[in-house]
N, C-alpha and C positions, 0 to 999 in steps of 0.2 A: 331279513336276508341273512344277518349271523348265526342265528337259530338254522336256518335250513344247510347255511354250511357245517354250521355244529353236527348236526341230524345225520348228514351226509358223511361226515367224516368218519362217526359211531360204526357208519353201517357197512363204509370200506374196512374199519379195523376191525370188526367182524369176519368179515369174509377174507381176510388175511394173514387173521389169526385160523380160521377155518382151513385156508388156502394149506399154511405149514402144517396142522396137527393130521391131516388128511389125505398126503401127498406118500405117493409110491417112491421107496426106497430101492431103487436097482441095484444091490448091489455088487454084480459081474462090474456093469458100466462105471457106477459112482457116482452117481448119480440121484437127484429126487425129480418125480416126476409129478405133473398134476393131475389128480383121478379125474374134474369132472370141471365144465367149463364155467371161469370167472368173467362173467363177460363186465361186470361192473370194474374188474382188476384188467381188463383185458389180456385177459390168461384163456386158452385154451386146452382142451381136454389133451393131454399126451407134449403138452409144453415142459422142457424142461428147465426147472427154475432153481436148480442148483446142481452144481458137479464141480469138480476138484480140476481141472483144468481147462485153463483158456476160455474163463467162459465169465460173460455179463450178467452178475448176479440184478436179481429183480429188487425195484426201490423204491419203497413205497414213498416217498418223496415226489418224484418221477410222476407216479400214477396222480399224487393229489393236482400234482402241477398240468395234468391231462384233462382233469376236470373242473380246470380254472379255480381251483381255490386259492383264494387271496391271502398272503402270506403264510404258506405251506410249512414253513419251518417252526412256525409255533407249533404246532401238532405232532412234529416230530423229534425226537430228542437229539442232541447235536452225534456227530458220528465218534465213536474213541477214540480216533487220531487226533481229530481236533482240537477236543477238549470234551470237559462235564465233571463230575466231580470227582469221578479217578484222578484228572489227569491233573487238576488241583490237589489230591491229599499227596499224590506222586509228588508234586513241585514244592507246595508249602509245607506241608505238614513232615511228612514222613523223611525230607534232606534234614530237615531242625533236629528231630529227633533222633537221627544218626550222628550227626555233631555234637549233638551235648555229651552223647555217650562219650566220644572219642575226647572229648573235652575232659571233663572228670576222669579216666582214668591217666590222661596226662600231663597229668598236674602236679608231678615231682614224684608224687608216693611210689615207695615198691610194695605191691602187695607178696605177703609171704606165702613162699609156694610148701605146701605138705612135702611131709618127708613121703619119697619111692618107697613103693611098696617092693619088701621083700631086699631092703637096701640098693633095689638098686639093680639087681641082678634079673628084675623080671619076674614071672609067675611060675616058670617052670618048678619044678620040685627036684632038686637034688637027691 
């Protein structure tokens, strides 16, 4: 039974990856449209599955949860807002390492700043 939902799953990400590389770009409207009907995605032919306003983007989530597959969220990677590993190197990693920075340079030292070019007066040429 996990095998034929494995199977199943391949064959949706298929034709989903299929679905985007394949899909009509309008661009008057702004729209992407789908050339040719997904009936296992339940997409039809002239469906539009992306535009820049007001509009309910398609989720493959959604689709596996149609075909009753049993914990859908393993198959799918968590969303960016959520979390995943951006949103860990954003919180752990990357605050640390903007702290030490600030860290070490304020820690009493003045670093010596070069003498102005040209004393000071700028580039211009007298």
């Amino acid at each position: 039974m996990v095998t034929n939902q494995k199977e199943l799953v391949e064959e949706l990400k298929t034709e989903w990856k299929k679905l985007w590389r394949e899909r009509y770009d309008d661009k008057v409207r702004a729209e992407g449209v789908a050339n040719t009907d997904y009936s296992s995605l339940f997409v039809d032919k002239g469906t539009v599955i992306h535009a820049t306003r007001a509009f309910k983007a398609l989720n493959f989530k959604e689709i596996l949860e149609q075909h009753e597959i049993d914990d859908a969220e393993r198959y799918v990677p968590p969303d960016r807002f959520v979390g995943g590993w951006t949103k860990f190197v954003k919180n752990n990693i990357t605050k640390s390492a903007a702290s030490k920075k600030c860290v070490a340079n304020s820690s009493g030292e003045k670093t010596v700043k070069q003498q102005p070019k040209k004393g000071g007066r700028g580039w211009l040429h007298v």
